[in-house]
Structures are given as structure tokens and as C-alpha cells.
C-alpha positions as CSV (number, residue, x, y, z in Angstrom):
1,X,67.3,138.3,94.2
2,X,70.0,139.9,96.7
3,X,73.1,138.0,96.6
4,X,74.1,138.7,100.6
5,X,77.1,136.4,100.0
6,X,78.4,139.1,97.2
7,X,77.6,142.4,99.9
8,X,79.5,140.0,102.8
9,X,76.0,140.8,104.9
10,X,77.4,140.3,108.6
11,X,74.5,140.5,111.2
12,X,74.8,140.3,114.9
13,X,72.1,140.5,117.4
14,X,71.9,141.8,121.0
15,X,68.6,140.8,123.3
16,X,67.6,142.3,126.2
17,X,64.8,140.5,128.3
18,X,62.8,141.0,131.4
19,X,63.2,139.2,134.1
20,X,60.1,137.9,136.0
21,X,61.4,138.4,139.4
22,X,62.2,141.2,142.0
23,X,64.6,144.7,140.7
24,X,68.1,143.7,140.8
25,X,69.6,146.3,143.3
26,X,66.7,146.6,146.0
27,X,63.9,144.4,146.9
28,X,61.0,146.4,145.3
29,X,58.6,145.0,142.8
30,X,58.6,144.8,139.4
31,X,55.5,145.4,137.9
32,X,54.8,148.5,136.5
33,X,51.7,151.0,137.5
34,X,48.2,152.9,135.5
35,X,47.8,154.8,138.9
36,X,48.7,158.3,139.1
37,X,52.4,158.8,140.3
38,X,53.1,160.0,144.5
39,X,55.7,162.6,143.8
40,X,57.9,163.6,141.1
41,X,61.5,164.8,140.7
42,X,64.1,166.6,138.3
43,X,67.6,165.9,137.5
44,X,69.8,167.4,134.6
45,X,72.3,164.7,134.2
46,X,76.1,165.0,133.4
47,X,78.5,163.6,131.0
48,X,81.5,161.8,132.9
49,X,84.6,159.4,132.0
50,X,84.6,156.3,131.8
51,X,88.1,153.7,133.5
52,X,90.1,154.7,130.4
53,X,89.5,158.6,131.4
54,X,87.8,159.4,127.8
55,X,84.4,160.6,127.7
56,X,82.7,158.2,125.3
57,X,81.6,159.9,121.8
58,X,77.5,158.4,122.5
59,X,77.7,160.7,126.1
60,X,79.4,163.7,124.6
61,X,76.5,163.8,122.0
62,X,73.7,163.2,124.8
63,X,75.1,166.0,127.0
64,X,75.3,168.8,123.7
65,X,71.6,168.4,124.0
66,X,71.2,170.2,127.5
67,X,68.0,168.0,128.6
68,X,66.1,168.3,132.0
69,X,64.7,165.7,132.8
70,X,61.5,164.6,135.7
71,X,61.1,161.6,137.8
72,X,57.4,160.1,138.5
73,X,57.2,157.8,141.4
74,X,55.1,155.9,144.2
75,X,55.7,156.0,148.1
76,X,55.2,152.5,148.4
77,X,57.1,150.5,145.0
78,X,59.9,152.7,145.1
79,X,62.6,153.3,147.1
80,X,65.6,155.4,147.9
81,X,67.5,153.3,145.5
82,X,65.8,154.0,142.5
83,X,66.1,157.9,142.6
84,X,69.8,157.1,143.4
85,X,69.9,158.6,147.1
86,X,71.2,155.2,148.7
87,X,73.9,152.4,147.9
88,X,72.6,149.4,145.4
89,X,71.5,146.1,147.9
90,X,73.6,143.2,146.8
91,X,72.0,141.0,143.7
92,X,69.2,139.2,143.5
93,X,69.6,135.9,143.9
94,X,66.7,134.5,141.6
95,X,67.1,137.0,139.4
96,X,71.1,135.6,138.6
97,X,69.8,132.1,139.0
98,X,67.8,132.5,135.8
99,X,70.8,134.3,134.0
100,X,73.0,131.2,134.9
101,X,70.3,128.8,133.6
102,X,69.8,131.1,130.3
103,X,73.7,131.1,130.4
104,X,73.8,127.4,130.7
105,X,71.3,126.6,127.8
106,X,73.0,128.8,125.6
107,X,76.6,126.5,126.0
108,X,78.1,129.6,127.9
109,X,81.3,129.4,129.8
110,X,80.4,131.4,133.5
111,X,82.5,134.1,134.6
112,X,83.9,132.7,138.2
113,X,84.2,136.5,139.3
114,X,82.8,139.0,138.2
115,X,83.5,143.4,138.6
116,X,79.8,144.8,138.6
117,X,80.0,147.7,136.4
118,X,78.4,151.5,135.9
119,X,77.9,152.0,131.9
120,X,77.1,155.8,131.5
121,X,73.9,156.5,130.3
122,X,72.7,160.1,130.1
123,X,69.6,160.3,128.0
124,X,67.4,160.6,130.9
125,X,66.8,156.9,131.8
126,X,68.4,156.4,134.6
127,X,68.3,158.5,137.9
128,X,72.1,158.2,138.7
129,X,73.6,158.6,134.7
130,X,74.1,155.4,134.7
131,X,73.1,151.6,134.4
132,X,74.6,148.9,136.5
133,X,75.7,145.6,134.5
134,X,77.8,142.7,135.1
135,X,78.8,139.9,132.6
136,X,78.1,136.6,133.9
137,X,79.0,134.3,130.7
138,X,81.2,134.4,127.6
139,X,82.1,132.1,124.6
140,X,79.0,130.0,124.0
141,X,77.1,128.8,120.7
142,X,73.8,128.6,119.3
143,X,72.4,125.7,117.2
144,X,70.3,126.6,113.7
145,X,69.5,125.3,110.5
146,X,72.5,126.8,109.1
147,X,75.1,125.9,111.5
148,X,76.3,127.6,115.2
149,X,76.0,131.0,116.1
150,X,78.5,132.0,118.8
151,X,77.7,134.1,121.7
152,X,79.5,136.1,122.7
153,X,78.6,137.5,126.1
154,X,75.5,137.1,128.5
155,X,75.2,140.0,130.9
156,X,73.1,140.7,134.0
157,X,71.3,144.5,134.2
158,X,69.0,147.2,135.6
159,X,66.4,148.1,133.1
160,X,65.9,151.6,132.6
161,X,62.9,154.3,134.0
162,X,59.9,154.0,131.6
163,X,59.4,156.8,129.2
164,X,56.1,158.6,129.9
165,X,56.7,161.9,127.4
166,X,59.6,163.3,125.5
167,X,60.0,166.7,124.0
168,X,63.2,169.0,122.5
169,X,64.8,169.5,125.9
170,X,62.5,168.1,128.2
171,X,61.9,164.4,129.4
172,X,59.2,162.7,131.6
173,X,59.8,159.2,133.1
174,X,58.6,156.6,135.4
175,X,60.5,154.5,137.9
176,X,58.6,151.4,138.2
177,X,60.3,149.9,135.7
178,X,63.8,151.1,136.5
179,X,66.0,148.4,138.0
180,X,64.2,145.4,136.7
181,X,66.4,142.8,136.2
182,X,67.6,142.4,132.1
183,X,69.9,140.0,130.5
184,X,71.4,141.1,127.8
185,X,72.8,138.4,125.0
186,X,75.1,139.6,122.3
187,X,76.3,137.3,119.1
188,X,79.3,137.5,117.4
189,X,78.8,139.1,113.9
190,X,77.5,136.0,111.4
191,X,77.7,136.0,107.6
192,X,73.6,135.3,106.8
193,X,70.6,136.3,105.5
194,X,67.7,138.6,106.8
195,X,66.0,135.6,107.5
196,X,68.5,133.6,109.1
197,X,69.5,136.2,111.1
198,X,65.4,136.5,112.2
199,X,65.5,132.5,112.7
200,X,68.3,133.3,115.5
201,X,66.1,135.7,117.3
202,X,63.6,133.5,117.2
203,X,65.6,130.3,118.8
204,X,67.3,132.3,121.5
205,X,63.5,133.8,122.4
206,X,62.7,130.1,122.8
207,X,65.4,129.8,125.4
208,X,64.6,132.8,127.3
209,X,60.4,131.9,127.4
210,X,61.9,128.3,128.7
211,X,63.0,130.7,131.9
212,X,61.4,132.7,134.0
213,X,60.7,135.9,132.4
214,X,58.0,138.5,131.7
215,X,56.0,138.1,128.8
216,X,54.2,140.5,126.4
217,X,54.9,143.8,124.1
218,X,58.1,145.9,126.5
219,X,59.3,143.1,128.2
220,X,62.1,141.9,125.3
221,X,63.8,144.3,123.3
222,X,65.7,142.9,120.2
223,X,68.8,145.2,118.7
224,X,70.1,144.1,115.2
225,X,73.7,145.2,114.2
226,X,74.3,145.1,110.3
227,X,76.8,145.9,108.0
228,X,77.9,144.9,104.1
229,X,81.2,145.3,102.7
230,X,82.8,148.7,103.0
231,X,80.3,149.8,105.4
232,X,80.7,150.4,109.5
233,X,78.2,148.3,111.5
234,X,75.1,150.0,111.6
235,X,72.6,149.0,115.3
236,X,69.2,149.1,114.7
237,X,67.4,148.7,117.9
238,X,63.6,149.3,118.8
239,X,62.5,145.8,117.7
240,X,59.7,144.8,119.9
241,X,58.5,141.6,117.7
242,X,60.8,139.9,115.0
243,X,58.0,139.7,112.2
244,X,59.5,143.2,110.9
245,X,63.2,142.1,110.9
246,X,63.6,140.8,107.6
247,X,61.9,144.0,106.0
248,X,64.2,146.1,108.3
249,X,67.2,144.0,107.4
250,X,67.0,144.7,103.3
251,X,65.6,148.3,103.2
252,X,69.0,149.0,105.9
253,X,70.9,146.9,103.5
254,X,69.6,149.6,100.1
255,X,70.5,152.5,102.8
256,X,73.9,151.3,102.9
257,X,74.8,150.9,99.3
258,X,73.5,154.8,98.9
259,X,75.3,155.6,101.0
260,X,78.1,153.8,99.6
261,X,77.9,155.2,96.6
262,X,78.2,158.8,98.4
263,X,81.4,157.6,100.0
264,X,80.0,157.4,103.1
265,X,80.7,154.7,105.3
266,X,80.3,155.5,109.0
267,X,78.4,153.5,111.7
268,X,75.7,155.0,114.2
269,X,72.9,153.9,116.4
270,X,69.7,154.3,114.6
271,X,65.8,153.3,115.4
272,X,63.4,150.6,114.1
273,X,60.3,152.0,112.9
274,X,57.1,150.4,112.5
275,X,57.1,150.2,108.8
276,X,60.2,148.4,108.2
277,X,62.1,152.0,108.1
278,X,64.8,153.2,110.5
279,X,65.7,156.7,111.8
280,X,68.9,158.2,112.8
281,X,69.3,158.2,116.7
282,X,73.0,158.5,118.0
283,X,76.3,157.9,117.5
284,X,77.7,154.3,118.3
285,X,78.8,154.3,121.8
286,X,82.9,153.0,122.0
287,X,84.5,151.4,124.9
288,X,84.6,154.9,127.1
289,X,81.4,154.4,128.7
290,X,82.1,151.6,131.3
291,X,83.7,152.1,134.9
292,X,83.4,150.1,138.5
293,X,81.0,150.3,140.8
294,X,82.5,151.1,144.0
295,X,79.6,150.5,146.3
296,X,79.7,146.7,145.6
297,X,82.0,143.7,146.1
298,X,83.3,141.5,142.9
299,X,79.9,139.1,142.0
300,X,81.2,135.5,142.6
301,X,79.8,132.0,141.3
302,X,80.5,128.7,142.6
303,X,81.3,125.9,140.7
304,X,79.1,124.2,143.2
305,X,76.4,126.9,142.5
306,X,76.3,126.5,138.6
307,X,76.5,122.7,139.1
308,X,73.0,122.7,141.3
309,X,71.5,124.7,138.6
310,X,72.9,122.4,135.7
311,X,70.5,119.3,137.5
312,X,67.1,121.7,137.0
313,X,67.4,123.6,133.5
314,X,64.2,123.8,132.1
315,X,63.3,121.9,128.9
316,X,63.1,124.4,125.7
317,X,59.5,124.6,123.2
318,X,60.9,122.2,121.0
319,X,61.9,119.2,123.6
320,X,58.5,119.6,125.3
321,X,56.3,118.7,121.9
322,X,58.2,116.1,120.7
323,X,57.4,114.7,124.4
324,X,54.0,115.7,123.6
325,X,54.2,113.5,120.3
326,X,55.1,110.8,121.9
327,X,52.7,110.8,124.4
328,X,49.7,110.8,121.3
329,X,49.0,114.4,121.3
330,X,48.2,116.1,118.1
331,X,49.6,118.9,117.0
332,X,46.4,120.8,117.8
333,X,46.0,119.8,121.6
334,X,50.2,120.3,122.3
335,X,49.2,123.9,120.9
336,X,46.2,124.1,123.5
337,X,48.3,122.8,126.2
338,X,51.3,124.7,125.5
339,X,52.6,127.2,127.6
340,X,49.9,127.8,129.5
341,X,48.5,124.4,130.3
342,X,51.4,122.2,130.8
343,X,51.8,122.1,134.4
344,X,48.0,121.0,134.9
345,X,48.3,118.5,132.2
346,X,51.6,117.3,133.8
347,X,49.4,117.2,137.2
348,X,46.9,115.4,136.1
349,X,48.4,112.8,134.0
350,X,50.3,111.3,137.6
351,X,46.5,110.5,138.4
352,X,45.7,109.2,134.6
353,X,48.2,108.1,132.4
354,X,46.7,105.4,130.2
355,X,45.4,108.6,127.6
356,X,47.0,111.5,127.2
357,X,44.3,112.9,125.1
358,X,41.7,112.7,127.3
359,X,43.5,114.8,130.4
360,X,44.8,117.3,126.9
361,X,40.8,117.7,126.0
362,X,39.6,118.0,129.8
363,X,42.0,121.0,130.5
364,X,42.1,122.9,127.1
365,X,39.3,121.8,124.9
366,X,36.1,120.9,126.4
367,X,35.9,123.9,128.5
368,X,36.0,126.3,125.9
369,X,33.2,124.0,123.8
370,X,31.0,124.0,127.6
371,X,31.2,127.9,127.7
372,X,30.4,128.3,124.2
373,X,27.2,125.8,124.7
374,X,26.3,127.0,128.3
375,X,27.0,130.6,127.0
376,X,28.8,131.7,130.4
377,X,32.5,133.6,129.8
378,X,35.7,130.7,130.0
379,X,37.1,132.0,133.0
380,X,33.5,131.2,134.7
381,X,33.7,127.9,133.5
382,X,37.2,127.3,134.8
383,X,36.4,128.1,138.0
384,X,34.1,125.3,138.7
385,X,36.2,122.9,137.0
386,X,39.0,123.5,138.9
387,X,42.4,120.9,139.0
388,X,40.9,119.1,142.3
389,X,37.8,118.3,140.7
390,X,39.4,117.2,137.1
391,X,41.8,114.9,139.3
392,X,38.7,113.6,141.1
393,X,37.0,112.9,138.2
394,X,40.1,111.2,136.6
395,X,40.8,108.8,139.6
396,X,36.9,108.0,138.8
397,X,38.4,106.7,135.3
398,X,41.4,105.1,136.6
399,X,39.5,103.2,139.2
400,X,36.5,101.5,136.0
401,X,33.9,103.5,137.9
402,X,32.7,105.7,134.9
403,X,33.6,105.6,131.6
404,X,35.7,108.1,129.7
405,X,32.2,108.6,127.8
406,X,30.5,109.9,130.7
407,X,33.7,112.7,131.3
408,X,32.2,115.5,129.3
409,X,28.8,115.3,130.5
410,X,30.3,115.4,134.1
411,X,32.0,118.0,133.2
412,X,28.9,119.7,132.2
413,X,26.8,119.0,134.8
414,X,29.7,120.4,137.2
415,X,29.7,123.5,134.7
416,X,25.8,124.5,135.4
417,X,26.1,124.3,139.0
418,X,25.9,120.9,140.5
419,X,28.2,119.3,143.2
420,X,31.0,117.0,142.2
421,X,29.5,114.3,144.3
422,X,26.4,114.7,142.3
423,X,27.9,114.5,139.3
424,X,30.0,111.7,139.4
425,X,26.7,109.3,140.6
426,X,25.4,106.8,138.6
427,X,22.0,105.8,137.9
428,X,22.4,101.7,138.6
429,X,20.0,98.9,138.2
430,X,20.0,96.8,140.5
431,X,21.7,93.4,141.2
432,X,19.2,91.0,139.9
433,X,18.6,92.5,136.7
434,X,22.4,93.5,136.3
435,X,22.0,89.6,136.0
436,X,19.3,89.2,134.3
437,X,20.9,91.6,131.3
438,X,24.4,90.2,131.3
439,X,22.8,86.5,131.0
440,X,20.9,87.6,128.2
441,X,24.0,89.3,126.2
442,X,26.0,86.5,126.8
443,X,22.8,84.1,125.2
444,X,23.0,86.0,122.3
445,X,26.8,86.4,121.9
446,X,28.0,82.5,122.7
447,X,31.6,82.0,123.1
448,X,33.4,85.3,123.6
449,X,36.1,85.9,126.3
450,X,34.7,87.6,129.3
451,X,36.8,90.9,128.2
452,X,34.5,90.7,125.3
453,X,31.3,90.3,127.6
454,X,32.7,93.4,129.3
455,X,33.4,95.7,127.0
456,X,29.6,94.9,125.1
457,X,27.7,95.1,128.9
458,X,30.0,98.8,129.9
459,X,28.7,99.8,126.3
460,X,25.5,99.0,126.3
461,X,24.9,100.2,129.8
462,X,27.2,103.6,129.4
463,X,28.5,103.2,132.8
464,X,25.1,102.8,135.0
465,X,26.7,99.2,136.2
466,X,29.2,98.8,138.8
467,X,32.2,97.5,136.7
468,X,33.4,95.4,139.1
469,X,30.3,93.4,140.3
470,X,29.0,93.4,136.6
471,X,33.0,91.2,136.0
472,X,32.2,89.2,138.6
473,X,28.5,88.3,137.5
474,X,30.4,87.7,134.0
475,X,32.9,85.2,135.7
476,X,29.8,83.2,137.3
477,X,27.6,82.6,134.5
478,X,30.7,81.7,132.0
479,X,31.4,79.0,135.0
480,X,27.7,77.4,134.9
């Protein structure tokens, strides 16, 4: 067994996640596009200094590879901004409202004021040469099993153009994704092992779902810096999903100690690949890269600004099933409801508290049994039970009028096509023999209270009686 303690293993992570809200610098969408692009341009990009006048090492070795590069885009999600022929718009305001609440959960201290900054980036992926970012948050912590990571910074950014093909000297890319709003979080190096260092990925990915962001394979990529002792730091970045990162983690940990043992010792950029392998891909970038971005004022944030958003942080995974728990969930429905089913069930339980299960089953379990027995697709199904009817048929509940026995078949009837109102009628017996039945029970079950009576006659009946003249009849005959 590795001894990670004995190597000094230091890991450090840096995340960058979608946003799910307009690009950061103009008010286009973000979504990106199958449909064949409007137009097309080419650009051959340029190494320049960064603010200390040194042309960063990561550049230099970009530019010795002499790349052209081509430009798809669409007349109408893409503007002048994205093919860098017109001055950024100022940020988007829900786009930093989510980096302050990310910033927030993750114990960050906000950065009052803020330069917005160009970071040079000449592989192709950007229009201009270069990506706009701004740090909104320093010195924070993240809590694991093992004790608190520290964070080091949170920054806000434009995502880069999408990469469509890639040869020796030639690139193609895509703008729609180009200027999506990113946060980037970077730890502080932490002595741990490949899985603890995967557990840390996983808990601030909890935080970032708990925002608004995009979801699915693209939208979050994961960069893992590791070194052992004697040996620069070594990024690894590519990681789409963390289920590789442990794998990844030990065989870069056996490439180290070769090289080790060759003297070699020096740090570089290199990518994930899908079998747990990684593959040389640039030089580290230093501290040359950055300079200002002239064609925008200093990024300010309000106390008052950060304290609004402090009253409406969203509640993480975690918080929301032990809530779950308490409510009498199982772990089975809390996994049906959750993510995509919570606001519905929240919904729906202000019209019908009393069982939690019952609203859990309505939304996320008995569909999916209705369209297997009906054999008509879910999302068929779903549109005939819509909220409005579900909240109907709870304030049926609530209000004794059917029982929570008669839910599913109502739910069924609904399913194959009949009306609400249809559905939610009872077949009732009339008033004298109501009477005539509840005397009868009551004959041949003598001294119960009239709870009891109740309880037997709803059973017996399944709901055909009105429940509150069936209590009343109850009430008369105990009083004879």
C-alpha cells in the first residue's frame, strides 16, 4: 500500500463551472448550437506581455507553434463582442450574484474592489488572445472528513470558443460557448490521499449544483495539481467526471518517482486521458500572463449587496435530505424527489402536509408505475397529471372527501383520459341507507368511540360516503 504521508503527496484542485445564465460581457445566450454555423472567420493570434513586461513561458511556447486558427458563428447568438470587434458590456449581474452565493458557501472573504483582468491565452480559444477574469473572493475553507481545505481564490470568467477540429497548425472553433460565464475555485495545496483529494471535488460540486449552474458532460471542468517530494507541481486538467481521479492520481504519482529517479524534477501542464493516463500538453504558465482591462471600470461589491445575498443562499444536497428524513421520507423517495422534484414536492406539501410520503409517491413514483401499466411514455403521463391537478386532488385529501386509498386510482383514471372533475366523483349511497349501514356496524361493534365508528364505516365504504354527514349520522345514533 502507498504510503502518501512518506512521498509528502500535496494535491490542490482548481474547478471551473458553467454558469446557467446569460455570457458575461454581452447579453447573448448561452446555449450552444447542432445547426450549421452563419459565417466563419480566421485569426492568427499573437504572443504579448503581460503588467510585469515578460512574456509568460506557457505563451512563448503557444506562439513557436505558428497556428491559424477559424471562427464558426451565427448572425443571431453572436455578436460583435465575441469575435472581439467591440468593447466588453459591463457584468452580468446574475451571473456575479451566483459567484457571491458560491463565494459565500464556501466561507470566502469578498473582494470589495475588484481590477477585471485580460489573462493571455493564445491557443486558439479565444477571439481577442485573451480571457477576461476577475477575482471576487479569497481566504475561505472547505469542511471534509479529514479536516478544512482552504480556498484560496474564487474567480469570475469568460469560457472559451468550443473546439470543433484540431490539426498540426490549423484550428476550428465555435463561438457559442465563448463568454459564458465560469467560476473558477482554486485550493491551496493539501497533504492527502487520491481519494481525499476526489472527496474534495466531490463536496465543492455539491456546492456549485446547490447554485445555478449548467449541468451535464462540458459544463464543469476539474484540474488537479499534484506533486510528491522533490518533484515540481504537475496540473493535470481534462477531468470531466471525478470517478477517474483516484486512478489518475497514483499512475501520475509512479510517473513522478521515474522521473525522479532520472533526475528530473520539472513541472508542466499535462492532459487527463480517459484511461487513467496523462499526456504532456504545455509548460506551466507563471505570473506573466495577466494584465488590465482597459475597456472596463474596477468591479465593486457592496457590503449591502453581499449582505442581501447572505439572507437567500441556497441549502446544499446534504441539508435538503436530512430535511427529507425528518419529514418520513425514505431514502428511496428523497432519491426520486431529489434534484429534480423538490420544488413540486415543496409545492404541494403547503396544500398537504399531514404525509410526506404520499405527495413524494404522487410526483415521483406512481407515475412511472401508471406509464409502465398504461404502456404510454412518462413524459405523456406527466402531462395529464400536471401540479394543478395533483394539488386539486390533495385539497380533496385534506378536506376527508376521498381517501388517500382512492389517490392512485384517481390518478389513473386522470392518466387514460378522463376529466379531473370526473375523477374525483364518488359513487355515494344515499342517506337512508348511509344510515341504515352505520347503525348496523355500530350493532355489531358496541362500545367504541365514534373515531373508531369512523375509521371502520370510511374503510368499509372506501370513500363512497360523504365523511362528514356519515360523522354526523355517527354522533346521532351513539346519542339514542
Amino acid at each position: 500500500m502507498t504510503d502518501y504521508q512518506k512521498l509528502k503527496l500535496l494535491g490542490g484542485l482548481e474547478i471551473h463551472q458553467q454558469l446557467d445564465t446569460g455570457k458575461l460581457f454581452c447579453r447573448c445566450p448561452s446555449y450552444l448550437r447542432k445547426d450549421s454555423p452563419d459565417f466563419e472567420i480566421k485569426r492568427k493570434l499573437h504572443k504579448v506581455a503581460g503588467e510585469t513586461g515578460e512574456i509568460d513561458i506557457a505563451v512563448e511556447y503557444e506562439a513557436s507553434l505558428n497556428k491559424k486558427f477559424s471562427y464558426q458563428g451565427y448572425k443571431d447568438t453572436i455578436c460583435l463582442i465575441e469575435i472581439d470587434e467591440e468593447p466588453p458590456k459591463q457584468i452580468n449581474p446574475e451571473a456575479l450574484e451566483e459567484v457571491l452565493k458560491i463565494a459565500l458557501l464556501l466561507n470566502c472573504q469578498i473582494y470589495p474592489v475588484s481590477q477585471i483582468m485580460r489573462k493571455t491565452v493564445i491557443d486558439g480559444s479565444n477571439t481577442s488572445g485573451f480571457q477576461r477574469t476577475v477575482l471576487i473572493a479569497h481566504s475561505g475553507f472547505l469542511e471534509t472528513s479529514f479536516g478544512k481545505i482552504l480556498i484560496e481564490t474564487i474567480a469570475l470568467e469568460e469560457d472559451s470558443a468550443r473546439i470543433i477540429s484540431k490539426e498540426n497548425e490549423k484550428a476550428i472553433y465555435r463561438l457559442d460557448r465563448l463568454g459564458i460565464p465560469l467560476v473558477e475555485i482554486t485550493t491551496a495545496p493539501f497533504s492527502a490521499t487520491p481519494a481525499q483529494i476526489k472527496e474534495s471535488a466531490l463536496k465543492i460540486g455539491e456546492i456549485l449544483r446547490a447554485c445555478k449552474v449548467k449541468r451535464g458532460i462540458g459544463t464543469i471542468r476539474q484540474d488537479v495539481n499534484i506533486n510528491i517530494k522533490n518533484h515540481d507541481k504537475v496540473e493535470i486538467k481534462g477531468f470531466q467526471e471525478p470517478k477517474i481521479m483516484e486512478k489518475t492520481i497514483e499512475l501520475e504519482i509512479e510517473r513522478q518517482l521515474e522521473e525522479l529517479k532520472e533526475n528530473k524534477k520539472e513541472g508542466e501542464v499535462r492532459n487527463s486521458q480517459p484511461d487513467g493516463t496523462t499526456k504532456f500538453l504545455r509548460p506551466l504558465p507563471g505570473k506573466a500572463r495577466m494584465y488590465p482591462e482597459t475597456d472596463l471600470p474596477l468591479l465593486k461589491i457592496s457590503r449591502e449587496q453581499i449582505n442581501k445575498i447572505k439572507k437567500c443562499l441556497p441549502k446544499l444536497k446534504t441539508e435538503i435530505k436530512e430535511e427529507l428524513k425528518k419529514k418520513g421520507l425514505t431514502e428511496e423517495l428523497i432519491n426520486l424527489i431529489l434534484p429534480d422534484n423538490l420544488e413540486e414536492f415543496n409545492t404541494l406539501m403547503k396544500v398537504y402536509s399531514k404525509d410526506a410520503s404520499i405527495v413524494a409517491k404522487m410526483i415521483a413514483l406512481w407515475p412511472k408505475e401508471l406509464s409502465s401499466k398504461l404502456k404510454k411514455p412518462l413524459e405523456e403521463i406527466r402531462k395529464t397529471l400536471t401540479e394543478a391537478a395533483l394539488e386539486k386532488i390533495l385539497a380533496e385529501l385534506k378536506e376527508n372527501r376521498i381517501e388517500k386509498n382512492d389517490i392512485k386510482k384517481i390518478m389513473e383514471n386522470i392518466a387514460k383520459g378522463e376529466s379531473l372533475e370526473n375523477s374525483l366523483k364518488k359513487e355515494e349511497i344515499s342517506h337512508s341507507e348511509m344510515e341504515e349501514e352505520i347503525s348496523k356496524i355500530i350493532k355489531s361493534k358496541p362500545g367504541l368511540r365514534p373515531n373508531a365508528y369512523m375509521g371502520i364505516v370510511m374503510a368499509e365504504f372506501k370513500g363512497k360516503l360523504d365523511a362528514k354527514k356519515a360523522m354526523e349520522i355517527i354522533s346521532r345514533i351513539l346519542e339514542k
